[in-house]
N, C-alpha and C positions, 0 to 999 in steps of 0.2 A: 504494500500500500504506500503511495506517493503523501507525505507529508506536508503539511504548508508550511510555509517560512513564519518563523514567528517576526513579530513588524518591531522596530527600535520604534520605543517609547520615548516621550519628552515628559512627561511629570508619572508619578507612584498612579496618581488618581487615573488618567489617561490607561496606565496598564491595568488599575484594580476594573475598569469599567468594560476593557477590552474583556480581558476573564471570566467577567461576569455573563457574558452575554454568548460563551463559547464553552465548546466541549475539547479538554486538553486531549485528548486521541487523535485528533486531527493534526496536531502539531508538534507531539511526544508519543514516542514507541517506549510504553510504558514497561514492555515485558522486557527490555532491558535494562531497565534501574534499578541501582546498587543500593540495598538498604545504608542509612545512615545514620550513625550516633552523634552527638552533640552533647558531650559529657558534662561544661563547662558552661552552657545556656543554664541561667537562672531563669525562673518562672517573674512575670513585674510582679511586685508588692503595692501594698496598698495601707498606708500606715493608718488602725481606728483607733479611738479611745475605747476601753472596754471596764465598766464599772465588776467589781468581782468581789464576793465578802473576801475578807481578808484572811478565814479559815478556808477556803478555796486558794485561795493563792499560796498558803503555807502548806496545804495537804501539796498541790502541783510543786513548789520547792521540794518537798524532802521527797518525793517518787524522780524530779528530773536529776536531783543530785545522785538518789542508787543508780540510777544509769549512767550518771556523769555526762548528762547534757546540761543546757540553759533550761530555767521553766518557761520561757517563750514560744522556744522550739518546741520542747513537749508540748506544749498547748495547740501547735500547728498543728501539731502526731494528731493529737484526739480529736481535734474536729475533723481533718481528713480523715480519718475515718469512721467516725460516725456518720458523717455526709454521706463516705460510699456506701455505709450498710443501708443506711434509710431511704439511698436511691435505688440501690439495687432489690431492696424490698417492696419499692413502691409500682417500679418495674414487673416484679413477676404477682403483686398479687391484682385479680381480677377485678375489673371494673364493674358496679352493679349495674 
């Protein structure tokens, strides 16, 4: 299958709109792309205030310390995965 040239772009916006409105198979032989890692990409943050009783925050201290992380970090750990379990629960149960 004959490919099309993909077209040089002048602004991000100009290419996100081209993309939009096309199907990458027409311009990318996809059955030959190399899986890729990006070990060193950080996720962006987003800095909140978060009000917490302060027996909450000293229980998350002394469980981040036996692990010897931050309790910030740890606090990442537990809502990522509370979030996965209650999507992935909300996912498989039946809608009425």
């Amino acid at each position: 299958m004959t490919r099309q040239r993909i077209p040089k772009f002048k602004t991000e916006d100009e290419e996100r709109e081209f993309w939009a409105s096309r199907d990458s198979t027409e311009f990318i032989d996809w059955s030959k792309a190399a899986r890729t890692v990006f070990p060193n990409l950080k996720p962006s943050t987003k800095t909140i205030s978060l009000r917490l009783p302060e027996s909450i925050i000293a229980a998350l201290k002394v469980l981040a310390n036996k692990r010897g992380v931050p309790y910030q970090s740890l606090l990442k750990v537990f809502l990522a995965e509370r979030i996965e379990e209650d999507l992935s629960r909300a996912q498989t149960k039946p809608r009425p």
